[in-house]
C-alpha positions as CSV (number, residue, x, y, z in Angstrom):
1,X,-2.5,-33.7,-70.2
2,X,-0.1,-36.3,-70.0
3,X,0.1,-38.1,-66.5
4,X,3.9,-38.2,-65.1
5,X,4.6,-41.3,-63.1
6,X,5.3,-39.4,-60.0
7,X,3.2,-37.6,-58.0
8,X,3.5,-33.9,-58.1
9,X,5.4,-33.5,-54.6
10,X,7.8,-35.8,-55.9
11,X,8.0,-34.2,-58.8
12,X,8.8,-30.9,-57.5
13,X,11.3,-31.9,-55.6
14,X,13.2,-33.8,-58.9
15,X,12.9,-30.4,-60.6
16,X,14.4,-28.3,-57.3
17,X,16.9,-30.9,-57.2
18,X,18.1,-30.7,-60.7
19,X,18.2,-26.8,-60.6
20,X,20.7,-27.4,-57.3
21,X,22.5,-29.3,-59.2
22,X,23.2,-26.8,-61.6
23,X,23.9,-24.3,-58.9
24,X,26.3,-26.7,-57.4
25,X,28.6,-27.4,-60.6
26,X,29.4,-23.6,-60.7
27,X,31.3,-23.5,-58.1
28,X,33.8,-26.4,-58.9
29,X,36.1,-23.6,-60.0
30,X,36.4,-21.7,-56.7
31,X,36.1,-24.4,-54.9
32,X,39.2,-25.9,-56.5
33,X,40.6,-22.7,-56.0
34,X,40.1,-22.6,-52.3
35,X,41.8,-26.2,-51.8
36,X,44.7,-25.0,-53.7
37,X,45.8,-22.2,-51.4
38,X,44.1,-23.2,-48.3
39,X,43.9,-27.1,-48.5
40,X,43.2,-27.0,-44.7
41,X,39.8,-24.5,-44.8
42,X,36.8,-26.3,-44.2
43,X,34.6,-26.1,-47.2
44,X,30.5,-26.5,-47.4
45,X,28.2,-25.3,-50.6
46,X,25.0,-24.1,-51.1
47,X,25.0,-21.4,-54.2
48,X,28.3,-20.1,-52.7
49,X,31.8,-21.8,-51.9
50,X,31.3,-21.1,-48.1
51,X,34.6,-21.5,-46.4
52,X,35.5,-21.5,-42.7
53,X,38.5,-21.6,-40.7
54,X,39.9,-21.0,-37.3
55,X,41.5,-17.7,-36.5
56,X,43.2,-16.2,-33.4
57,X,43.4,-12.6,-34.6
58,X,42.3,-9.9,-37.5
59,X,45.7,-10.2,-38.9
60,X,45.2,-14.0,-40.2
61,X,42.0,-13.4,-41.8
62,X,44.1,-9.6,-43.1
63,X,46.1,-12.4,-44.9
64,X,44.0,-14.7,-46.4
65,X,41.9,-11.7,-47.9
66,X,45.6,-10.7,-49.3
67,X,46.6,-14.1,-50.8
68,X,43.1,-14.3,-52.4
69,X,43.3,-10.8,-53.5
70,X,47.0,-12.0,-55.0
71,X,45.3,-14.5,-56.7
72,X,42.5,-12.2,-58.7
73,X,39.9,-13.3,-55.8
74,X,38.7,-9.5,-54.7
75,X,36.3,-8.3,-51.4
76,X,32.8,-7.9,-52.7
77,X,31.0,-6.7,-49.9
78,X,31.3,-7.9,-45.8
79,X,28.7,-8.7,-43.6
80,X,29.6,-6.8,-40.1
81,X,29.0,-8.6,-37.1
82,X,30.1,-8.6,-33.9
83,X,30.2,-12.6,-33.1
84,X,30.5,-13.6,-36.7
85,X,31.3,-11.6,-39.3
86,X,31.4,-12.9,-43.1
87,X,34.0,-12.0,-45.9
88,X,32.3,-12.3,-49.4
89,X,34.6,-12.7,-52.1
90,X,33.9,-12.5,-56.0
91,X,35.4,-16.1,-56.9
92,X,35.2,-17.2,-60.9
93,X,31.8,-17.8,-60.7
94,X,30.3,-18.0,-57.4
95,X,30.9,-15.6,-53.9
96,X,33.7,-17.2,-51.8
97,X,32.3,-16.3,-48.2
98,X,34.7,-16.6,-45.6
99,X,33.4,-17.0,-41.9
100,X,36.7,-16.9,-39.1
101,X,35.8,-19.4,-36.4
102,X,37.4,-17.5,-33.2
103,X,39.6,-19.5,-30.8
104,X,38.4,-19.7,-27.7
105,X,39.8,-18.2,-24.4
106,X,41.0,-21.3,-23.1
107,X,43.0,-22.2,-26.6
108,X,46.6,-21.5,-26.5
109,X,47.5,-18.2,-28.1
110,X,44.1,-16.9,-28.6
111,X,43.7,-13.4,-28.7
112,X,39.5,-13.4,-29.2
113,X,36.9,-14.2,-27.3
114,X,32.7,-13.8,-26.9
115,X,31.7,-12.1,-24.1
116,X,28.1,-11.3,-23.2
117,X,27.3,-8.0,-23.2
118,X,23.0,-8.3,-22.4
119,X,20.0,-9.8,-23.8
120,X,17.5,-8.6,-26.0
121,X,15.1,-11.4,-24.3
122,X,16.1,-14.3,-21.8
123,X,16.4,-16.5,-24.6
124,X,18.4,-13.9,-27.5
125,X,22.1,-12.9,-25.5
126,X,23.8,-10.5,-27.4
127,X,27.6,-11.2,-27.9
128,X,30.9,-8.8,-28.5
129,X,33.9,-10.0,-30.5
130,X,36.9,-8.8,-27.7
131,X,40.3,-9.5,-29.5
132,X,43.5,-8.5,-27.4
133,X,46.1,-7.6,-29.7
């Protein structure tokens, strides 16, 4: 057995972190993608192109969903939630998942807001989406 010259936590991180590397380089395609019509959207990555953005109403995220769909980038599946729901798109090689950030109340023009609706424990509130359209 030969002896490696790290030790074998070390080790196993090296070997995670060379597999998330590998993840990572897929999704220079979508990501690319992303820029290009949204330059603006804020853009983090774990095995997915996770994309977030701020949003007043339904109708603007209606819209990006349309320009990716224009642009071959079609609704997978959607993760319903009443405080923050996520869009996941099929991009080249990776999910695009899209996550609205609502405007708040006090922002000029918003039309959504969080409003507590109870508690499952003190510490858990539970949250409805309210959008005034």
């Amino acid at each position: 057995m030969s002896k490696s010259k790290y030790s074998v936590e070390v080790s196993d991180k090296i070997t995670y972190l060379r597999e998330r590397l590998v993840e990572v380089k897929k999704t220079d395609e979508d990501v690319r993608l992303v820029k290009e019509l949204f330059p603006d959207m804020h853009i983090w990555l774990d095995k997915d192109v996770n994309c977030a953005f701020q949003a007043k109403s339904m109708n603007e995220v209606k819209n990006i969903l349309k320009i990716f769909a224009k642009n071959g980038v079609m609704l997978d599946h959607f993760n319903e939630s009443e405080s923050s729901p996520i869009w996941y798109l099929k991009g080249k090689n990776v999910f695009i998942c899209l996550t609205p950030v609502w405007s708040d109340e006090k922002t000029e023009g918003a039309t959504c807001r969080l409003v507590q609706v109870g508690e499952t424990t003190v510490t858990y509130p539970k949250y409805k989406l309210v959008c005034d359209e």
